[in-house]
PyMOL CGO cylinders between C-alpha atoms (Angstrom):
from pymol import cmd
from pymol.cgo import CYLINDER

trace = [
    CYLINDER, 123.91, 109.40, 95.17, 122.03, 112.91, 95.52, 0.3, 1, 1, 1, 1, 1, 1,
    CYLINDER, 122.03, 112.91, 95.52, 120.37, 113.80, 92.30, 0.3, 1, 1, 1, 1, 1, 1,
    CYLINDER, 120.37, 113.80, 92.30, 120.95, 110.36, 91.31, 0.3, 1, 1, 1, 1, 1, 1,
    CYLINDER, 120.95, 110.36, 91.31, 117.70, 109.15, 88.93, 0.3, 1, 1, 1, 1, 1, 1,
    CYLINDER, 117.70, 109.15, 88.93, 115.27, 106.26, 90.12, 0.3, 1, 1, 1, 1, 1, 1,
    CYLINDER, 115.27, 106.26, 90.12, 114.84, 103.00, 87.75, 0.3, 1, 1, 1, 1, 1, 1,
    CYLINDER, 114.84, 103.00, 87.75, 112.46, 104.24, 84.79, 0.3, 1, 1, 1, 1, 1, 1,
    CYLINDER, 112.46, 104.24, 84.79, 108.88, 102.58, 85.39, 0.3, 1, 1, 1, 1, 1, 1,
    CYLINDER, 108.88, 102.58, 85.39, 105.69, 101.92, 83.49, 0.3, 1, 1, 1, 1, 1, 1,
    CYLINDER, 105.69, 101.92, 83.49, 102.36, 101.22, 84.96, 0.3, 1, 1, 1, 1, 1, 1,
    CYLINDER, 102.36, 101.22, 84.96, 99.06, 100.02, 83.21, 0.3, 1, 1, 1, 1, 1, 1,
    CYLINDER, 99.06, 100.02, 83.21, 96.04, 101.91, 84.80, 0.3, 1, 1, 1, 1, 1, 1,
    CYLINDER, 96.04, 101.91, 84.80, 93.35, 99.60, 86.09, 0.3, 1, 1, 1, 1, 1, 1,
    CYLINDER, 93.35, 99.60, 86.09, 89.90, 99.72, 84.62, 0.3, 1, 1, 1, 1, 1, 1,
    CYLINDER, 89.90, 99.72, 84.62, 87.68, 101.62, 87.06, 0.3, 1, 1, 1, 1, 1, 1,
    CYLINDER, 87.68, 101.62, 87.06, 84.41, 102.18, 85.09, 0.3, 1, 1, 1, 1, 1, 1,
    CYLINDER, 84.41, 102.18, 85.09, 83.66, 99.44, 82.30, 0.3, 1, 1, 1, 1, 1, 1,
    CYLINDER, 83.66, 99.44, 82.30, 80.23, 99.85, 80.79, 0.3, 1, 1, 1, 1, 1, 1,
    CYLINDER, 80.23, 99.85, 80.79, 81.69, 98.05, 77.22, 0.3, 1, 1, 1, 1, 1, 1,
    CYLINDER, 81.69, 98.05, 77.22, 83.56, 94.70, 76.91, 0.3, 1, 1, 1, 1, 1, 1,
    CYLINDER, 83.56, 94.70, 76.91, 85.11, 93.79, 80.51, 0.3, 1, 1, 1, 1, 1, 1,
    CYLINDER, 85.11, 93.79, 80.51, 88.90, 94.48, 80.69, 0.3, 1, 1, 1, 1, 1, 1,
    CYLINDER, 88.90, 94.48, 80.69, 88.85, 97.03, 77.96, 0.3, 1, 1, 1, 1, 1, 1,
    CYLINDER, 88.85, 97.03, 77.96, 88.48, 100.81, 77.19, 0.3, 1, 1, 1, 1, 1, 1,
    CYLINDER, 88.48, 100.81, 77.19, 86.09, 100.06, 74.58, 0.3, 1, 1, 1, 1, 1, 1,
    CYLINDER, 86.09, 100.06, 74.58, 83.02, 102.02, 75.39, 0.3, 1, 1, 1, 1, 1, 1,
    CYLINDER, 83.02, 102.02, 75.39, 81.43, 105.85, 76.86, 0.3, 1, 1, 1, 1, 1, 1,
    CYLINDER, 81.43, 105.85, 76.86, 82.35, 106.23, 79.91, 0.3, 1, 1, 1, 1, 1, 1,
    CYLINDER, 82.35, 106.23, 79.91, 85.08, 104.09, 80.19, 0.3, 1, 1, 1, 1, 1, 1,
    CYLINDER, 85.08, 104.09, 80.19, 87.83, 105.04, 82.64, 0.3, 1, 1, 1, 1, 1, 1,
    CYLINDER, 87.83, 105.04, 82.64, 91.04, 104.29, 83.79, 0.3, 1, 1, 1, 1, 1, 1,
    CYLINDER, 91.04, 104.29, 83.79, 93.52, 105.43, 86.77, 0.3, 1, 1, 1, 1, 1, 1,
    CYLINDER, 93.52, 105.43, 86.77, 97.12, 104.33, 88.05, 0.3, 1, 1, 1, 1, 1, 1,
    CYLINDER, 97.12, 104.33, 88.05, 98.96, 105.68, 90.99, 0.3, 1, 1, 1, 1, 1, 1,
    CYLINDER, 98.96, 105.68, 90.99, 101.96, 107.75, 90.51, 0.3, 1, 1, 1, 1, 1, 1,
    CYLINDER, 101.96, 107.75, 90.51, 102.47, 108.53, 94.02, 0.3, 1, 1, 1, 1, 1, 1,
    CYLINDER, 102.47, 108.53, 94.02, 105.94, 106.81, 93.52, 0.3, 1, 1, 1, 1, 1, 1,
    CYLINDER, 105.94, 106.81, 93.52, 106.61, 108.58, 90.11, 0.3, 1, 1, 1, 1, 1, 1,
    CYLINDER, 106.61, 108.58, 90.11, 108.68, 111.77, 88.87, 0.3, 1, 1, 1, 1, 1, 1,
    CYLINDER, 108.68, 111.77, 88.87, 109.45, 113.19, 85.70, 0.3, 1, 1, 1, 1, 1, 1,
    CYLINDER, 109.45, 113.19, 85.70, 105.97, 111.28, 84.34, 0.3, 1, 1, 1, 1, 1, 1,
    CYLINDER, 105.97, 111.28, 84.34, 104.46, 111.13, 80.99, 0.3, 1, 1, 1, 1, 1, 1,
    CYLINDER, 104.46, 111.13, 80.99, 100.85, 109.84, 80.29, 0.3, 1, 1, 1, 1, 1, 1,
    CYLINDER, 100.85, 109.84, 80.29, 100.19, 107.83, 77.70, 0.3, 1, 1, 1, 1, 1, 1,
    CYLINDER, 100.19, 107.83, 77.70, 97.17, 107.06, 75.73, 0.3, 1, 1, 1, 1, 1, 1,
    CYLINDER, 97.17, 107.06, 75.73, 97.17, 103.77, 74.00, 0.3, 1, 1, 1, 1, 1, 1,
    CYLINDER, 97.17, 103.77, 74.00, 95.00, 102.71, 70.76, 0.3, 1, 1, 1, 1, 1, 1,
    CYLINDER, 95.00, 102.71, 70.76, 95.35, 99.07, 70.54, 0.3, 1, 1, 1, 1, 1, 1,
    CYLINDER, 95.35, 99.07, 70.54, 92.67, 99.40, 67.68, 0.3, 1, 1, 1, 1, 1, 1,
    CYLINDER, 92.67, 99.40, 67.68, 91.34, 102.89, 66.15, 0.3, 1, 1, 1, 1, 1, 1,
    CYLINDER, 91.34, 102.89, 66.15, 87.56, 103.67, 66.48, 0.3, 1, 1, 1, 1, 1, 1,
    CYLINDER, 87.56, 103.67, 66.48, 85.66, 106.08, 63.63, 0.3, 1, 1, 1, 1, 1, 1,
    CYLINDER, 85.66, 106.08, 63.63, 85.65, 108.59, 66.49, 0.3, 1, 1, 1, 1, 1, 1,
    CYLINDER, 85.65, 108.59, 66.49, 86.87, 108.66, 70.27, 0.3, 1, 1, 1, 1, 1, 1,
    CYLINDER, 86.87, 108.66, 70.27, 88.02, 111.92, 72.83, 0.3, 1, 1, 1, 1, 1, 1,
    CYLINDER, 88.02, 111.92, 72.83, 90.12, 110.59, 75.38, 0.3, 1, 1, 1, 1, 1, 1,
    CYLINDER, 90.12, 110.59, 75.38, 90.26, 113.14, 78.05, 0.3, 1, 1, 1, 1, 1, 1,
    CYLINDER, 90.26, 113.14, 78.05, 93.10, 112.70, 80.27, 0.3, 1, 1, 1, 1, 1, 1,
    CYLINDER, 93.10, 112.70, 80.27, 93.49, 113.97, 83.79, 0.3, 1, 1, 1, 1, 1, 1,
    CYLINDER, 93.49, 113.97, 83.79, 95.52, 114.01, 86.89, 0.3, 1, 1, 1, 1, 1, 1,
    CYLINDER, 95.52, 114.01, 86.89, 94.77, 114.66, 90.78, 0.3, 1, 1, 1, 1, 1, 1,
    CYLINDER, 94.77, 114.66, 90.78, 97.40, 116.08, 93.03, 0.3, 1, 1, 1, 1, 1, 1,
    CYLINDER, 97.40, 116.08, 93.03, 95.68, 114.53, 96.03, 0.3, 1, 1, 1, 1, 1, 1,
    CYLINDER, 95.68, 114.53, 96.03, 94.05, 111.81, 95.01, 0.3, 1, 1, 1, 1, 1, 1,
    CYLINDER, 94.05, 111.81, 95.01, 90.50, 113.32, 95.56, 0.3, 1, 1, 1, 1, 1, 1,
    CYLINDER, 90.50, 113.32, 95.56, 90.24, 116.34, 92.90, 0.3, 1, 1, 1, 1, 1, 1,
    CYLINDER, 90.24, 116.34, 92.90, 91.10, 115.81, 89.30, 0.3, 1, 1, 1, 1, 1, 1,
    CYLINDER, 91.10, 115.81, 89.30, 91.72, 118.83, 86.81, 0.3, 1, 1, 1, 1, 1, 1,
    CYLINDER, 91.72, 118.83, 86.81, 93.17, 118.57, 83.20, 0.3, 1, 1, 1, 1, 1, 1,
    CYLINDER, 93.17, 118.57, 83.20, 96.84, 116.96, 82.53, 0.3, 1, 1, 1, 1, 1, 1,
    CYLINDER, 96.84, 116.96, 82.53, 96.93, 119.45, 79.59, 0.3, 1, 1, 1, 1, 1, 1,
    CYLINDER, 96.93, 119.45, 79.59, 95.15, 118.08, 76.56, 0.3, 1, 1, 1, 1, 1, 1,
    CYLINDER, 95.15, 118.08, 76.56, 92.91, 115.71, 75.20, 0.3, 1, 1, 1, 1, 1, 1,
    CYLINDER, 92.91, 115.71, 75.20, 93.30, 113.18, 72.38, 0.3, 1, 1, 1, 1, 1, 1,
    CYLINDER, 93.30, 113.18, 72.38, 90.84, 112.81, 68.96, 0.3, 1, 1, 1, 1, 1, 1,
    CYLINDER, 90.84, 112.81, 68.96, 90.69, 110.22, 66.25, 0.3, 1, 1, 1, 1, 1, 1,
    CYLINDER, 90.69, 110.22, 66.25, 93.66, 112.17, 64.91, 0.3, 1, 1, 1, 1, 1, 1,
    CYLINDER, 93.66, 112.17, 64.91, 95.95, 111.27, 67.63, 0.3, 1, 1, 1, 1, 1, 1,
    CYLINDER, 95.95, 111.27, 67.63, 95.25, 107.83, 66.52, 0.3, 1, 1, 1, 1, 1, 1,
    CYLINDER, 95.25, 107.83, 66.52, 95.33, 107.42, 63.31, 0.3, 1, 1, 1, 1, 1, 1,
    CYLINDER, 95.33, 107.42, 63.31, 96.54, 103.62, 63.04, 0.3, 1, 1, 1, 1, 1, 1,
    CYLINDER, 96.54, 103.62, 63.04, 97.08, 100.60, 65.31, 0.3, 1, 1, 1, 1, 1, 1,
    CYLINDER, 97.08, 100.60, 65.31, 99.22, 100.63, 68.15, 0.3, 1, 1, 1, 1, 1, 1,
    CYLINDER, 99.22, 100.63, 68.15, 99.65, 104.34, 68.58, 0.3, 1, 1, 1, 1, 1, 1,
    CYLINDER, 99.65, 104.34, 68.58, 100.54, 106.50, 71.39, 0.3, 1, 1, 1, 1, 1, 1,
    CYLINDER, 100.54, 106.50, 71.39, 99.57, 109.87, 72.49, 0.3, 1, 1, 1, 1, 1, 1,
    CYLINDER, 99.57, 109.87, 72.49, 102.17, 111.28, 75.29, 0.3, 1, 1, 1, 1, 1, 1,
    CYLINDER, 102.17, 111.28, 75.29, 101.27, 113.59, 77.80, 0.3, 1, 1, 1, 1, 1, 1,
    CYLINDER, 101.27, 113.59, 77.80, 104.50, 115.05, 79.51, 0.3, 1, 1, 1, 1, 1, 1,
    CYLINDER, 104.50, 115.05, 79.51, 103.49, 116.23, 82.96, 0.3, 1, 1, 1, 1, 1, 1,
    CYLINDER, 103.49, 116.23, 82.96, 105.45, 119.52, 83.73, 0.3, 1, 1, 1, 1, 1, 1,
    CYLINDER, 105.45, 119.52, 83.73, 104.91, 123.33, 84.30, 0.3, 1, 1, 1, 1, 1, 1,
    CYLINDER, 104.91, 123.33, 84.30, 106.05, 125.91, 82.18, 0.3, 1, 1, 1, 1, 1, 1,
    CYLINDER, 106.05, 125.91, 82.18, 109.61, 126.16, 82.86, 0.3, 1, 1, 1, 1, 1, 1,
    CYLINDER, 109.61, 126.16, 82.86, 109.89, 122.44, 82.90, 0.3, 1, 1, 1, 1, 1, 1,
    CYLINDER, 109.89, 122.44, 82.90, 109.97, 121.30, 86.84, 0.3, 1, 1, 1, 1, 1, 1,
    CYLINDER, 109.97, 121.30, 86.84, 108.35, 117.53, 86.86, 0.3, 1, 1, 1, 1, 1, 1,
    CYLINDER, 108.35, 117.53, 86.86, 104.77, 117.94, 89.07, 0.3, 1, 1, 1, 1, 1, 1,
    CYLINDER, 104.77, 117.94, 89.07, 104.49, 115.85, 91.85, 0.3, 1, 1, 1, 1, 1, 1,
    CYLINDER, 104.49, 115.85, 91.85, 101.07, 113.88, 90.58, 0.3, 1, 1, 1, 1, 1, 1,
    CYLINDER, 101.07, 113.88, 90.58, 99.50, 111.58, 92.98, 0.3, 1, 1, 1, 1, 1, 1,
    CYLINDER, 99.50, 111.58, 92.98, 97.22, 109.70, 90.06, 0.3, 1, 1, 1, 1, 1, 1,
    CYLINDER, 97.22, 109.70, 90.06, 96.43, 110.09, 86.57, 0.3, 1, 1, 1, 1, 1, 1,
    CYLINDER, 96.43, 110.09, 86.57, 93.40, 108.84, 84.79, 0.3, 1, 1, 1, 1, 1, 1,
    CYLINDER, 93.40, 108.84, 84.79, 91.78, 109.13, 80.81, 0.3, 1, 1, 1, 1, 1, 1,
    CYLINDER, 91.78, 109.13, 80.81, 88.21, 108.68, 80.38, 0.3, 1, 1, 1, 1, 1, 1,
    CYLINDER, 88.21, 108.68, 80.38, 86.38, 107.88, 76.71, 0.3, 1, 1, 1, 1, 1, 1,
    CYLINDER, 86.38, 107.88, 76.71, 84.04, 110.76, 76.46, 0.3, 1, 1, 1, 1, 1, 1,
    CYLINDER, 84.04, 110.76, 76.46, 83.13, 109.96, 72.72, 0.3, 1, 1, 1, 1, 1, 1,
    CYLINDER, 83.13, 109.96, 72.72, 83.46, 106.68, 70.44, 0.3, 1, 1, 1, 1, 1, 1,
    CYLINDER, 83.46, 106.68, 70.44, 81.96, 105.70, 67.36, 0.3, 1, 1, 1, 1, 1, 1,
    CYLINDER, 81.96, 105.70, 67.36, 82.77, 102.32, 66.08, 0.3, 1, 1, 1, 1, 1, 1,
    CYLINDER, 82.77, 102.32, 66.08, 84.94, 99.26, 67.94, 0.3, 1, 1, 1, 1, 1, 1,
    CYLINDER, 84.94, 99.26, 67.94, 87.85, 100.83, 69.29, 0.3, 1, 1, 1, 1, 1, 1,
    CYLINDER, 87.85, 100.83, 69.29, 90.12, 100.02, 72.37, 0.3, 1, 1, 1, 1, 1, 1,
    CYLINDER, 90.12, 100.02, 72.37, 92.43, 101.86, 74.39, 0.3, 1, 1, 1, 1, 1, 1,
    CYLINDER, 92.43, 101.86, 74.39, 94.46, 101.61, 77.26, 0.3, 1, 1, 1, 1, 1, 1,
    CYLINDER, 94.46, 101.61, 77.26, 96.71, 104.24, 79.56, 0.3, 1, 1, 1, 1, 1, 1,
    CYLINDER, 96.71, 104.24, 79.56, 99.99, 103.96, 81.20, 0.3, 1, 1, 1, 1, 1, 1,
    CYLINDER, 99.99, 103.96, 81.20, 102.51, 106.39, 83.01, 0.3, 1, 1, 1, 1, 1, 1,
    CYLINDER, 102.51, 106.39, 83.01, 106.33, 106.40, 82.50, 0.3, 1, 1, 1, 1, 1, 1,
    CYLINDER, 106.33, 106.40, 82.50, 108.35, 107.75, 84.88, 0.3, 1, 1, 1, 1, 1, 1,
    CYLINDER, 108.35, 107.75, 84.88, 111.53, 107.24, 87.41, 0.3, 1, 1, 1, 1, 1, 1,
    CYLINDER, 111.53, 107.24, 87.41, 110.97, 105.87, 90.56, 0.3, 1, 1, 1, 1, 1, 1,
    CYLINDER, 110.97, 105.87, 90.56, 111.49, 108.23, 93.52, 0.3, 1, 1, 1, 1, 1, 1,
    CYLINDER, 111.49, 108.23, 93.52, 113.91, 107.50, 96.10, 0.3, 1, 1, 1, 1, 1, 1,
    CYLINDER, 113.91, 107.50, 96.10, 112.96, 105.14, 98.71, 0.3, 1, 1, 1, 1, 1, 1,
    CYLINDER, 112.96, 105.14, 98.71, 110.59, 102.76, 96.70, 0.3, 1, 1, 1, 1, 1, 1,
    CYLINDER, 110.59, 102.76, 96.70, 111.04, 99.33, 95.03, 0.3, 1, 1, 1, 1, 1, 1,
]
cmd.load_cgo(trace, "trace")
């Protein structure tokens, strides 16, 4: 039905740059993307699977898929203050319309200690996939 909401969805981003233990956010200059071409409504979210003494996650997100500007904020050691945490990133303009992002991606600018992250994107399917 018209205006009808897609299944919800969440995607793991795939490793892209890995300078620190392979398969893992673990290290400077660490990144991460996953598509959301077929997403609406999205949130980002930043993972800590185990907290570091100090990490900035900076989180983007390309309309394109070729030039990347901020998804809104970045997240400290404070965003992550235990295990298993989540920092969400709610992708929308000011008066609330969902933006139509093609790919979203989080990159570990600092990190002090042996911390790991991960990022995902939640979001409903749009019409005509799956």
């Amino acid at each position: 039905m018209f205006g009808e909401r897609g299944k919800l969805i969440t995607k793991t981003g795939t490793i892209v740059v890995d300078t620190g233990t392979t398969g893992r956010l673990d290290a400077v200059g660490d990144q991460a993307v996953v598509d959301c071409s077929d997403l609406y409504n999205l949130v980002i979210v930043g993972n800590c699977t185990t907290p570091s003494t100090t990490v900035t996650l900076v989180f983007e997100v390309s309309y394109d898929g070729t030039f990347w500007s901020s998804a809104g904020a970045n997240a400290t050691i404070a965003n992550f203050a235990t295990a298993n945490t989540a920092y969400v990133l709610a992708q929308s303009d000011a008066h609330s319309m969902p933006l139509p992002i093609k790919q979203a991606r989080v990159t570990i600018t600092v990190l002090t200690g042996t911390g790991q992250y991960s990022l995902s994107v939640a979001g409903y399917q749009r019409m005509g996939y799956g």
